[in-house]
mmJSON file of the N, C-alpha and C atoms, coordinates in Angstrom:
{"data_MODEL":{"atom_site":{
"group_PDB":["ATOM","ATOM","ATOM","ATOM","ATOM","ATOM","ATOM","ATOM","ATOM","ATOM","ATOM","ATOM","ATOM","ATOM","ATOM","ATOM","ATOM","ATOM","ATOM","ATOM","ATOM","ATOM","ATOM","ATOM","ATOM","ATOM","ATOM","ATOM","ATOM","ATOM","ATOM","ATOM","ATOM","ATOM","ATOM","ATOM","ATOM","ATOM","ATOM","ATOM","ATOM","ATOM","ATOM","ATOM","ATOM","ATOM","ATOM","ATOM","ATOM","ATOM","ATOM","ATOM","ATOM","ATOM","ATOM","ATOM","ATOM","ATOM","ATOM","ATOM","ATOM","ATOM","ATOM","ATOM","ATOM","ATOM","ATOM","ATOM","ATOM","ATOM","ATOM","ATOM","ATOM","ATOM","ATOM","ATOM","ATOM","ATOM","ATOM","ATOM","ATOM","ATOM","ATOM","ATOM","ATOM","ATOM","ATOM","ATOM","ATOM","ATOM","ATOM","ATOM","ATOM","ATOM","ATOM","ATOM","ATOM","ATOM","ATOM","ATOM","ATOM","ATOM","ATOM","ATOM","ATOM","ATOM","ATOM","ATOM","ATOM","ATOM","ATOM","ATOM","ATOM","ATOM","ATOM","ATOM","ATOM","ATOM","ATOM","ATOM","ATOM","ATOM","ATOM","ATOM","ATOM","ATOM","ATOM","ATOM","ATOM","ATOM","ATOM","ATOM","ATOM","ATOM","ATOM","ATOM","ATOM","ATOM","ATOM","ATOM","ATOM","ATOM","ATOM","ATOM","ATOM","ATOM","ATOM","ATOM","ATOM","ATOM","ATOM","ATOM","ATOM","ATOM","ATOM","ATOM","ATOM","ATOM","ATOM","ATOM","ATOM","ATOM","ATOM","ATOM","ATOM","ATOM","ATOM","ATOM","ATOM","ATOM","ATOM","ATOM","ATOM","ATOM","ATOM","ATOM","ATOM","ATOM","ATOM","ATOM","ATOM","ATOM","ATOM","ATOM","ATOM","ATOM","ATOM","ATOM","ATOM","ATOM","ATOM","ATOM","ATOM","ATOM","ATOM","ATOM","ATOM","ATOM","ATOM","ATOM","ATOM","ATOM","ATOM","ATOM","ATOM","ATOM","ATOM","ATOM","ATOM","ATOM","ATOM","ATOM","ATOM"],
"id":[1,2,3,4,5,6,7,8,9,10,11,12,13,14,15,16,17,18,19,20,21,22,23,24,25,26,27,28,29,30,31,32,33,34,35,36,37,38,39,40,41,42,43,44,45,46,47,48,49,50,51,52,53,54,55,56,57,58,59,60,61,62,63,64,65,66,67,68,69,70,71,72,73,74,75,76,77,78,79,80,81,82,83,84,85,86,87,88,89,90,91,92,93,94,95,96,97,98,99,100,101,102,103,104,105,106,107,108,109,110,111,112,113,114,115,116,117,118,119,120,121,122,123,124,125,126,127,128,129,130,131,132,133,134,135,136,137,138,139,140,141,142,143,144,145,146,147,148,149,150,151,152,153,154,155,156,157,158,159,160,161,162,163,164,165,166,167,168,169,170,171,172,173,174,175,176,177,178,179,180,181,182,183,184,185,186,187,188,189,190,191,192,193,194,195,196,197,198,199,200,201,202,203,204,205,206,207,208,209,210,211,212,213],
"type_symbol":["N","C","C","N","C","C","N","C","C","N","C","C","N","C","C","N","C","C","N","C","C","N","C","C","N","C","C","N","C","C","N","C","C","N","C","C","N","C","C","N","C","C","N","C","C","N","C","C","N","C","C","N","C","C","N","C","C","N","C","C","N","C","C","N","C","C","N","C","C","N","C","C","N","C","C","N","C","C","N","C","C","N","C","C","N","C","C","N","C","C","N","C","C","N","C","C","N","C","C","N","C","C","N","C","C","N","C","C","N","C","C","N","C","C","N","C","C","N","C","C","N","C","C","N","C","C","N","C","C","N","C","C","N","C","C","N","C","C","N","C","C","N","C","C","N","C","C","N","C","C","N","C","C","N","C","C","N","C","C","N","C","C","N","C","C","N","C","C","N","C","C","N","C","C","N","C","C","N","C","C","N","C","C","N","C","C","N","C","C","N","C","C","N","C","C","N","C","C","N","C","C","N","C","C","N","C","C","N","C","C","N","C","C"],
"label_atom_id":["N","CA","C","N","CA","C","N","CA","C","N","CA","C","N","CA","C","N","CA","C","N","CA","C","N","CA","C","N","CA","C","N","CA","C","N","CA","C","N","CA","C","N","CA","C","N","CA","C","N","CA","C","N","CA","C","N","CA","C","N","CA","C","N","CA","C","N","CA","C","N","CA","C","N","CA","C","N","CA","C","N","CA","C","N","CA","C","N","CA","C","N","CA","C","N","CA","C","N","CA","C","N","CA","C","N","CA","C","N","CA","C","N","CA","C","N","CA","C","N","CA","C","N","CA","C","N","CA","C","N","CA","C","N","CA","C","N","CA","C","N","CA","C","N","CA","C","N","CA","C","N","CA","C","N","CA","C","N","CA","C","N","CA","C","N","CA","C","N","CA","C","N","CA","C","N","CA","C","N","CA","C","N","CA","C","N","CA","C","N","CA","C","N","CA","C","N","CA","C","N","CA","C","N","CA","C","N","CA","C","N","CA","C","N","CA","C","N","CA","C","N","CA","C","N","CA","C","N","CA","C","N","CA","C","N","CA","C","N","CA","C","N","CA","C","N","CA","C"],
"label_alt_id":[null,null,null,null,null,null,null,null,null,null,null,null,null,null,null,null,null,null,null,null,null,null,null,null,null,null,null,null,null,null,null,null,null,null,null,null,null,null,null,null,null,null,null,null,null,null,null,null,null,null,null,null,null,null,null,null,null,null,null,null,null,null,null,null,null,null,null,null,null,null,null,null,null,null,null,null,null,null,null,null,null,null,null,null,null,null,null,null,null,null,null,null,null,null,null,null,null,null,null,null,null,null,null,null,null,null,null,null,null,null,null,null,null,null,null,null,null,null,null,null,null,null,null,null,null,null,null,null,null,null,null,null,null,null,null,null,null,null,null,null,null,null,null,null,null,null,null,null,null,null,null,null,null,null,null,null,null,null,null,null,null,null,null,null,null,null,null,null,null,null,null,null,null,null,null,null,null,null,null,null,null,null,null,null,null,null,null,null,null,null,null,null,null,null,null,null,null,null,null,null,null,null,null,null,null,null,null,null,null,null,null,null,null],
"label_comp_id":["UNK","UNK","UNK","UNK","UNK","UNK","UNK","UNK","UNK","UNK","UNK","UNK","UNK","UNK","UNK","UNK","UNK","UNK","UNK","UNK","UNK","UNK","UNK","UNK","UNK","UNK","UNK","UNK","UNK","UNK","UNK","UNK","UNK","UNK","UNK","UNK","UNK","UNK","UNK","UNK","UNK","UNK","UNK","UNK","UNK","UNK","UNK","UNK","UNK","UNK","UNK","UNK","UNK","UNK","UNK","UNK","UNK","UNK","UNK","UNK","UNK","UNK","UNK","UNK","UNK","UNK","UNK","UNK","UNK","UNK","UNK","UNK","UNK","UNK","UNK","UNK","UNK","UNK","UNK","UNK","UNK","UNK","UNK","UNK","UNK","UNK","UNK","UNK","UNK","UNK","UNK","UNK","UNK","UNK","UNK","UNK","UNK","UNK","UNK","UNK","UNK","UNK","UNK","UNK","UNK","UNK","UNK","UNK","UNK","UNK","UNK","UNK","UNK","UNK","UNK","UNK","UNK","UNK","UNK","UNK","UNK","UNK","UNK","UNK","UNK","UNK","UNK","UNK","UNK","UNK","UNK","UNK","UNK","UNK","UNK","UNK","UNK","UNK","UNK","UNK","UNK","UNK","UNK","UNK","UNK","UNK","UNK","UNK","UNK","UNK","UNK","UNK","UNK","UNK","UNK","UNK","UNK","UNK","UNK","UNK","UNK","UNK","UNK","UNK","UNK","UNK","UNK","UNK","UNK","UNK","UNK","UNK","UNK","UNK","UNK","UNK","UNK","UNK","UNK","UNK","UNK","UNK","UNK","UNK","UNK","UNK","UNK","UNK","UNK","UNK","UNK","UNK","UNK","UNK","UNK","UNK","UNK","UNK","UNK","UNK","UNK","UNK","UNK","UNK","UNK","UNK","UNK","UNK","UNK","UNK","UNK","UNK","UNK"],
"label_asym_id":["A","A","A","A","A","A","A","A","A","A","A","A","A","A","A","A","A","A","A","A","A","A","A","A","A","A","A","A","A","A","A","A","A","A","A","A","A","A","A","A","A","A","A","A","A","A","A","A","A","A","A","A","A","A","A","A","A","A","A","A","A","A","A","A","A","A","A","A","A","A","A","A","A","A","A","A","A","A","A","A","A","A","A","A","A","A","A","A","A","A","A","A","A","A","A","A","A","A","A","A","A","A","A","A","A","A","A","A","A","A","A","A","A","A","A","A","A","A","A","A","A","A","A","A","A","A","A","A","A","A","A","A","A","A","A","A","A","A","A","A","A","A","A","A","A","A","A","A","A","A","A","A","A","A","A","A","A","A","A","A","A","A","A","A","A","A","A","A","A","A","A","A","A","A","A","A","A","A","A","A","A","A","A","A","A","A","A","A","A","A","A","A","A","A","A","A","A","A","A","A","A","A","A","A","A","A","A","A","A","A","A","A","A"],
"label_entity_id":["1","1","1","1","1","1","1","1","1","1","1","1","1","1","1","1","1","1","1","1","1","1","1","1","1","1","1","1","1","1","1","1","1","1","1","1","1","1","1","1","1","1","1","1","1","1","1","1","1","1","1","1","1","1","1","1","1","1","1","1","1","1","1","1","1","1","1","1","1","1","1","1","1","1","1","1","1","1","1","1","1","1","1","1","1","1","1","1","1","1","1","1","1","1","1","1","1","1","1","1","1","1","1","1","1","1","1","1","1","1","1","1","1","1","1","1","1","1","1","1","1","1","1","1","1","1","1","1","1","1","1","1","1","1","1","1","1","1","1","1","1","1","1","1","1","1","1","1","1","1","1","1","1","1","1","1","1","1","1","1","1","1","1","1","1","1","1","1","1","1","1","1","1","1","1","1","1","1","1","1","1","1","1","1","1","1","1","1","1","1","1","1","1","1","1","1","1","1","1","1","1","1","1","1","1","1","1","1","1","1","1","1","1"],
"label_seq_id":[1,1,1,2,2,2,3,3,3,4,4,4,5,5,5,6,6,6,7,7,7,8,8,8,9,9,9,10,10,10,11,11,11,12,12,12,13,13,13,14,14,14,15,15,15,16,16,16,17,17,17,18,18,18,19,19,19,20,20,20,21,21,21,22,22,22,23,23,23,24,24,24,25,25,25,26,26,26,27,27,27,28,28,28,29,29,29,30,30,30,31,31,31,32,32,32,33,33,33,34,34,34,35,35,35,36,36,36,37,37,37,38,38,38,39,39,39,40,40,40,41,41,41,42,42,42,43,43,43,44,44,44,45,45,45,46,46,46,47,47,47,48,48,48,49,49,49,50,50,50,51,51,51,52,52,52,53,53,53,54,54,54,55,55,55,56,56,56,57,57,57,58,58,58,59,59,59,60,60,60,61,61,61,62,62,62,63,63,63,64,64,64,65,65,65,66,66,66,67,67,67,68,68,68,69,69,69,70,70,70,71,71,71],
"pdbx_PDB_ins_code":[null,null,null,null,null,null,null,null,null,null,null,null,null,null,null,null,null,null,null,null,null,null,null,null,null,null,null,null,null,null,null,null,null,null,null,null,null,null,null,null,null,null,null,null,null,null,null,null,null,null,null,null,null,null,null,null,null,null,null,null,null,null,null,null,null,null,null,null,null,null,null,null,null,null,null,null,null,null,null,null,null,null,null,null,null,null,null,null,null,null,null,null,null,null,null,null,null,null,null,null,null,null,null,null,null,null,null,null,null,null,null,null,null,null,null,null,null,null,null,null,null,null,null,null,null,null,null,null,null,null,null,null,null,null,null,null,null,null,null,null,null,null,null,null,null,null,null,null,null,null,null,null,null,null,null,null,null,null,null,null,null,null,null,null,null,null,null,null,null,null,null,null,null,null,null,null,null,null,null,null,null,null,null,null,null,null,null,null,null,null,null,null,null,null,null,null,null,null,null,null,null,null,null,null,null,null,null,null,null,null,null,null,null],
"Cartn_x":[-29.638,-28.758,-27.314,-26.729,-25.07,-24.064,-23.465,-22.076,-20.691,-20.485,-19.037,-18.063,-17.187,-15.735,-14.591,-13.53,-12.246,-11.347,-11.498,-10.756,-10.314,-9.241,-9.403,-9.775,-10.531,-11.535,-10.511,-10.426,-9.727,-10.506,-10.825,-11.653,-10.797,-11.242,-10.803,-11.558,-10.921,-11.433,-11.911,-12.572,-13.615,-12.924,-12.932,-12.468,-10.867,-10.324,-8.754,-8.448,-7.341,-6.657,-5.648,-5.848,-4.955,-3.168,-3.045,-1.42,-0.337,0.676,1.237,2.156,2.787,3.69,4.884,5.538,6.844,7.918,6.715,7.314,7.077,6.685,7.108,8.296,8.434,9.308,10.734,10.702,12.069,12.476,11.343,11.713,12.462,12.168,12.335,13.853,14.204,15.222,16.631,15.75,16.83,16.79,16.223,16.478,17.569,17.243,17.781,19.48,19.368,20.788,21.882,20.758,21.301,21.764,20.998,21.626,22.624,22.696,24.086,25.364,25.156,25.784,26.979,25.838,26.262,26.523,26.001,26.8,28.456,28.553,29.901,30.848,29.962,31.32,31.475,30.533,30.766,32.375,31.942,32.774,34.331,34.181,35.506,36.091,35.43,36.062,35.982,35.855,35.55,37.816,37.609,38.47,39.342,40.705,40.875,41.332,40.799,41.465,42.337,43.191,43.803,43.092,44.257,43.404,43.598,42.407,42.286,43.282,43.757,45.054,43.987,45.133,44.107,43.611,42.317,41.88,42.214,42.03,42.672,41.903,42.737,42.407,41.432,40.373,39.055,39.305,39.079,38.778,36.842,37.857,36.555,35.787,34.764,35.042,34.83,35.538,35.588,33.938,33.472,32.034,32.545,31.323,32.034,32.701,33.554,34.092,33.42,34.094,33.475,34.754,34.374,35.296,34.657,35.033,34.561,35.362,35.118,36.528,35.35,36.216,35.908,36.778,35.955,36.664,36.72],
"Cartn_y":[-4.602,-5.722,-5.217,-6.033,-5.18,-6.265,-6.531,-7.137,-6.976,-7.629,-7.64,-8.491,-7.802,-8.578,-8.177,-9.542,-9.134,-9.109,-9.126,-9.393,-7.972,-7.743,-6.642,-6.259,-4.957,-5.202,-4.326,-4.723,-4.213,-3.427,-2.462,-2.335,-2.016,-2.396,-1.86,-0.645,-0.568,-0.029,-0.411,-0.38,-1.361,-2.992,-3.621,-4.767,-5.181,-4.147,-4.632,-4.708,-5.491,-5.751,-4.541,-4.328,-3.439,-3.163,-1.646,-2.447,-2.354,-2.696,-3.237,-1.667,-1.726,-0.498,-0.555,-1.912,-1.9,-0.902,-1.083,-0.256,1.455,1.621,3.019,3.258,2.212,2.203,1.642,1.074,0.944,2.182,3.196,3.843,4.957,5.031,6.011,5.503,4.408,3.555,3.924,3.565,4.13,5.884,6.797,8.194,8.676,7.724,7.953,7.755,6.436,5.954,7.0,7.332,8.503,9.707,10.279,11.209,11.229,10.489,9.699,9.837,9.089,8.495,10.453,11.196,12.679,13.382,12.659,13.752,13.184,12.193,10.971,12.248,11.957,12.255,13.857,14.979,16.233,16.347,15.559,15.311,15.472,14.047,13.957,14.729,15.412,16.346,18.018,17.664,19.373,19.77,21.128,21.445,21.756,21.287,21.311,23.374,24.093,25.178,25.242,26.237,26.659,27.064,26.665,27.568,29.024,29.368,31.044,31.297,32.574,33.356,33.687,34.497,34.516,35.914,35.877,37.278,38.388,39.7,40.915,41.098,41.434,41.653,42.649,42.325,42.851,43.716,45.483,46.29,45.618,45.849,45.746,46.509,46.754,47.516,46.622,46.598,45.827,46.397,45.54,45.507,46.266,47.137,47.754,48.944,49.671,50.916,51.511,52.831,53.956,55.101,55.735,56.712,57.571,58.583,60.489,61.112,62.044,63.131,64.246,64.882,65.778,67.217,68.182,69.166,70.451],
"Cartn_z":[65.941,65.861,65.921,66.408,67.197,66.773,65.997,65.235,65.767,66.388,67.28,66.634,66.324,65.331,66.003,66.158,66.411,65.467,64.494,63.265,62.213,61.733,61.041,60.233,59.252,58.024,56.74,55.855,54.795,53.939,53.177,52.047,50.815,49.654,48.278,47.489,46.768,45.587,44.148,44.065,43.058,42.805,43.984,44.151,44.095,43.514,43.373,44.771,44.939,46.11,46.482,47.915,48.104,47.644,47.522,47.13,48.095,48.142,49.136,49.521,50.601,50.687,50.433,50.299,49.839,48.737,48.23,46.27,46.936,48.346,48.16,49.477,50.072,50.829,50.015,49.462,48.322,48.035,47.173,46.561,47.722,49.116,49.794,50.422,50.157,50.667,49.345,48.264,47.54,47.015,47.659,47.8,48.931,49.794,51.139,50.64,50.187,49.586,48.808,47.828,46.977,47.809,48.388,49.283,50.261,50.764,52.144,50.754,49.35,48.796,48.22,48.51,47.615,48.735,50.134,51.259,51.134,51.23,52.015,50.077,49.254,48.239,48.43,48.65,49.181,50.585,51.402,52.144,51.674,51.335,50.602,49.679,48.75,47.831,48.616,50.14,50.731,50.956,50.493,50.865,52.287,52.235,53.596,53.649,54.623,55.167,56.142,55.924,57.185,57.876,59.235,60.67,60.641,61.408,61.899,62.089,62.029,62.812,64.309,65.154,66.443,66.28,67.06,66.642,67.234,66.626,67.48,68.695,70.109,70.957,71.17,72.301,72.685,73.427,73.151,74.479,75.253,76.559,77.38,78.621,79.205,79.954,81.694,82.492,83.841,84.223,84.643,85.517,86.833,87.221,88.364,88.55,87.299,87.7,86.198,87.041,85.69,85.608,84.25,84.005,83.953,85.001,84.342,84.809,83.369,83.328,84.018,85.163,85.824,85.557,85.129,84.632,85.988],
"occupancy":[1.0,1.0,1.0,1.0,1.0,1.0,1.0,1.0,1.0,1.0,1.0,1.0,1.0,1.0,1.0,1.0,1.0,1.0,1.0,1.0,1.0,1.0,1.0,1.0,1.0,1.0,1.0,1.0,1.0,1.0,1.0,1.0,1.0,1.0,1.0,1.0,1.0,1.0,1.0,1.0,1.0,1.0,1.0,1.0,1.0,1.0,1.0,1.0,1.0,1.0,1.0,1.0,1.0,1.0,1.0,1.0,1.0,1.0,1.0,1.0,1.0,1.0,1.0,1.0,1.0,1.0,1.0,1.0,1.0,1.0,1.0,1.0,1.0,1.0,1.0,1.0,1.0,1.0,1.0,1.0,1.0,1.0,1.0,1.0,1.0,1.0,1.0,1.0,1.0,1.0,1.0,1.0,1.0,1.0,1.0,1.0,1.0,1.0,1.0,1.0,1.0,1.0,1.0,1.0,1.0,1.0,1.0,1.0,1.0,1.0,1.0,1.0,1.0,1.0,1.0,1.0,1.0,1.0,1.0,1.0,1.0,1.0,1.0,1.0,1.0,1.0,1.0,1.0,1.0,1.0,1.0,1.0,1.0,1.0,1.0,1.0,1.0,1.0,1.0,1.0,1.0,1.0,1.0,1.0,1.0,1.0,1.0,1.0,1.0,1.0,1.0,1.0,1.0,1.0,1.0,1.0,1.0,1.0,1.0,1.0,1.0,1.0,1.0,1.0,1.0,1.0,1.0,1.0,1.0,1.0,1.0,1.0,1.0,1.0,1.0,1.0,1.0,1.0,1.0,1.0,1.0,1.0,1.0,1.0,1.0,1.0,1.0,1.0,1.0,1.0,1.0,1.0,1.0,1.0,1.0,1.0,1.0,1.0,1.0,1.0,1.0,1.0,1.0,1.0,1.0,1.0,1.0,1.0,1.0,1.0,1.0,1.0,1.0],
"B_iso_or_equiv":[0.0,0.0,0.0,0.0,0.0,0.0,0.0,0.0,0.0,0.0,0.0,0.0,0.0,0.0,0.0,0.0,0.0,0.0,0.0,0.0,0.0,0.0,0.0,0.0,0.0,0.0,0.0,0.0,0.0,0.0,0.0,0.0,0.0,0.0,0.0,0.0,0.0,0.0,0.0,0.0,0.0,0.0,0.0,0.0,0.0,0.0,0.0,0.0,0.0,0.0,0.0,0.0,0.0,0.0,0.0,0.0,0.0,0.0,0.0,0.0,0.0,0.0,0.0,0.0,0.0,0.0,0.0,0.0,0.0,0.0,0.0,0.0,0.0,0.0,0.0,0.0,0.0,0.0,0.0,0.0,0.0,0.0,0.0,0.0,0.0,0.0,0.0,0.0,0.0,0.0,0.0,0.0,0.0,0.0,0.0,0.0,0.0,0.0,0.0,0.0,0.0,0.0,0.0,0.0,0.0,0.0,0.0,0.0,0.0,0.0,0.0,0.0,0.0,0.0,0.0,0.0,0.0,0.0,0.0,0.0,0.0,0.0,0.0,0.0,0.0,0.0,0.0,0.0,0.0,0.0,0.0,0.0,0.0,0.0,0.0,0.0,0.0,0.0,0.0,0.0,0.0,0.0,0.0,0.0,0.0,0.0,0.0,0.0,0.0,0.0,0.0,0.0,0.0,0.0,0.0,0.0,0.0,0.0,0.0,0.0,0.0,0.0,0.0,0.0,0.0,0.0,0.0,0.0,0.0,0.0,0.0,0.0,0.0,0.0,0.0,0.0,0.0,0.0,0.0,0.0,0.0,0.0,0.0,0.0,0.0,0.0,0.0,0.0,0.0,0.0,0.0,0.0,0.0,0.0,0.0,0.0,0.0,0.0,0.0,0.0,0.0,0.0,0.0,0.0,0.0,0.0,0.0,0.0,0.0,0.0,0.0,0.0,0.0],
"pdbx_formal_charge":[null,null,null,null,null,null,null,null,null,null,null,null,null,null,null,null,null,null,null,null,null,null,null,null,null,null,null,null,null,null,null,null,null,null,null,null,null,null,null,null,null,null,null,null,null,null,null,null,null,null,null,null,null,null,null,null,null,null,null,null,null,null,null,null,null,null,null,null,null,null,null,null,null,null,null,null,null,null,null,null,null,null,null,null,null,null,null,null,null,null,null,null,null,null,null,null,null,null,null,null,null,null,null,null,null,null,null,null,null,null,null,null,null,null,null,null,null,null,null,null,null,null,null,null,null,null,null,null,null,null,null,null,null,null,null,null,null,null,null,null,null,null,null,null,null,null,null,null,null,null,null,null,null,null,null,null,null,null,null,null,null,null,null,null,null,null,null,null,null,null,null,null,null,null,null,null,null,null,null,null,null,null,null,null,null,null,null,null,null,null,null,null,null,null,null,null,null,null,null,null,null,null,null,null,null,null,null,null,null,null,null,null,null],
"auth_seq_id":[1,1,1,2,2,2,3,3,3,4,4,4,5,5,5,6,6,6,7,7,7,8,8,8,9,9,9,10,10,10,11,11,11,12,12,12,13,13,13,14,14,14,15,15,15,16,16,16,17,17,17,18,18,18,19,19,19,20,20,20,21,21,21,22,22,22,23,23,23,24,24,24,25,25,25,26,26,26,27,27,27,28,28,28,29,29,29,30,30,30,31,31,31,32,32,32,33,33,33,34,34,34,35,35,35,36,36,36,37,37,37,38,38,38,39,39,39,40,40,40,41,41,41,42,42,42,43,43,43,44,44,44,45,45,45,46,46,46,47,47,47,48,48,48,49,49,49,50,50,50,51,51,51,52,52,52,53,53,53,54,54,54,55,55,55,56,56,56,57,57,57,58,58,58,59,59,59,60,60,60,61,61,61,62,62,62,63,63,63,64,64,64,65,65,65,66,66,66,67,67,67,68,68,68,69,69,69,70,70,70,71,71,71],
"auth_comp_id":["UNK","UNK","UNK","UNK","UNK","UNK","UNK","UNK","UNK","UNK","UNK","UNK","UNK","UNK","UNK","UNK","UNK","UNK","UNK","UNK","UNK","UNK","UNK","UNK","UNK","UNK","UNK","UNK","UNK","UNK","UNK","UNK","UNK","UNK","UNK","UNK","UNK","UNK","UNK","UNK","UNK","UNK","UNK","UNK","UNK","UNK","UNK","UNK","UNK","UNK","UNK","UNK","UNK","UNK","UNK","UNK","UNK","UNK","UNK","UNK","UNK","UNK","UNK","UNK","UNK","UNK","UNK","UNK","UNK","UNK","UNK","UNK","UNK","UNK","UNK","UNK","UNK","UNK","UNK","UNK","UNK","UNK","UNK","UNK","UNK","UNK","UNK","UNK","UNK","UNK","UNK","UNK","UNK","UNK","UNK","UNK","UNK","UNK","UNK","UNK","UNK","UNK","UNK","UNK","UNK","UNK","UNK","UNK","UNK","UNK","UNK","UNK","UNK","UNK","UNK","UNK","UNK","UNK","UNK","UNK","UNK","UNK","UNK","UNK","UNK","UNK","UNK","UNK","UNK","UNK","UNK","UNK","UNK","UNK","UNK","UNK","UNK","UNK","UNK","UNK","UNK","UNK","UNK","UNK","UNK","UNK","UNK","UNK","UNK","UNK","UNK","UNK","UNK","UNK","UNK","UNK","UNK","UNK","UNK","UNK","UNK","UNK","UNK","UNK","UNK","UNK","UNK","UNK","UNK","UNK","UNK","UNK","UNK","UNK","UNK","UNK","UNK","UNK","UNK","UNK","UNK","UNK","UNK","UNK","UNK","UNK","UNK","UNK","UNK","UNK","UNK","UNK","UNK","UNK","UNK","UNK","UNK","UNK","UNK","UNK","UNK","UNK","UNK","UNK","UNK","UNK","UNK","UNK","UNK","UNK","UNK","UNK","UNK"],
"auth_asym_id":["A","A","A","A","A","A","A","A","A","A","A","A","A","A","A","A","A","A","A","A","A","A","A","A","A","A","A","A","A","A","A","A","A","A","A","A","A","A","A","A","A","A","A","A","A","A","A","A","A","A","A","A","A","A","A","A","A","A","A","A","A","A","A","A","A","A","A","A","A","A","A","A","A","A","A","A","A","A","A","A","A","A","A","A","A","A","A","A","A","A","A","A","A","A","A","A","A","A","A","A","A","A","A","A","A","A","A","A","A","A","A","A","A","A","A","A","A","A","A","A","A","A","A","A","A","A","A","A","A","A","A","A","A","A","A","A","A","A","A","A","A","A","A","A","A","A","A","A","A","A","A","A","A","A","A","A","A","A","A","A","A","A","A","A","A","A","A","A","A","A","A","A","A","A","A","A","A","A","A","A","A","A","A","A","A","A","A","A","A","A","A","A","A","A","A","A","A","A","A","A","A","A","A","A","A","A","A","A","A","A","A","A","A"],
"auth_atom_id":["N","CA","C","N","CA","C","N","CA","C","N","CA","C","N","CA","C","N","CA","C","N","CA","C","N","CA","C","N","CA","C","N","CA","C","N","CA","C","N","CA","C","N","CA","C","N","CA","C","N","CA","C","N","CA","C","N","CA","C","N","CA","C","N","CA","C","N","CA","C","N","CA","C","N","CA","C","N","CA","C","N","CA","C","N","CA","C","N","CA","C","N","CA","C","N","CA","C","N","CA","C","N","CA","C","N","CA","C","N","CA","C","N","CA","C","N","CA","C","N","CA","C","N","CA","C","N","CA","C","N","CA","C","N","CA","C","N","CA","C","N","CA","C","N","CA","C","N","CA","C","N","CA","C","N","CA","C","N","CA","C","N","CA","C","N","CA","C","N","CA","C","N","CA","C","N","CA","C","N","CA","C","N","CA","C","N","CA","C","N","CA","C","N","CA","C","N","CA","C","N","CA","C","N","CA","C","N","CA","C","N","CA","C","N","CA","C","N","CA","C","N","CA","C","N","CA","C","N","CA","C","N","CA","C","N","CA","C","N","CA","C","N","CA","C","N","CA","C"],
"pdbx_PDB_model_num":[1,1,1,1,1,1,1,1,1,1,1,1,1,1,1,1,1,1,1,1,1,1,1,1,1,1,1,1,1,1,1,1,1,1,1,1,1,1,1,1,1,1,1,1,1,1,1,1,1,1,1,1,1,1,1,1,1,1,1,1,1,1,1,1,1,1,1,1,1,1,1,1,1,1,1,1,1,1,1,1,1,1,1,1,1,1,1,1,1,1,1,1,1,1,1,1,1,1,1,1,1,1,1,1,1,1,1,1,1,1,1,1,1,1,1,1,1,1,1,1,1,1,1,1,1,1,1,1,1,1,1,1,1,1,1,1,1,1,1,1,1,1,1,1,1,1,1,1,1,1,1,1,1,1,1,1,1,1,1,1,1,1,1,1,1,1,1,1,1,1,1,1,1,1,1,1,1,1,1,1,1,1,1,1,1,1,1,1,1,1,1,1,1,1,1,1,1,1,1,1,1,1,1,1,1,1,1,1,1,1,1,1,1]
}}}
């Protein structure tokens, strides 16, 4: 015998009704909050620095030639 349903099937646990997801999506709503709330004030209390000085100039060596001391 073959039972064909379009409908969706729920099950419980010893009859209680399922519980809902809200109360853990709140809670993740107000974590989220909290954190934004401690970046935004990090922010604001970040110190401002001065700029770099410029840095000391780079020896380099040109692609292409070479040095030898020929004795």
């Amino acid at each position: 015998m073959t039972t064909t349903t379009n409908q969706q099937l729920e099950l419980g646990f010893s009859g209680l009704p399922p519980k809902t997801v809200s109360t853990k999506r709140e809670g993740r709503i107000a974590r989220a909050n909290w954190w934004f709330a401690k970046m935004r004030e990090a922010v604001e209390n970040a110190m401002d620095w001065p700029a770099a000085s410029q840095p000391r100039p780079e020896q380099i060596w040109m692609p292409g030639t070479r040095r030898e001391v020929k004795i």
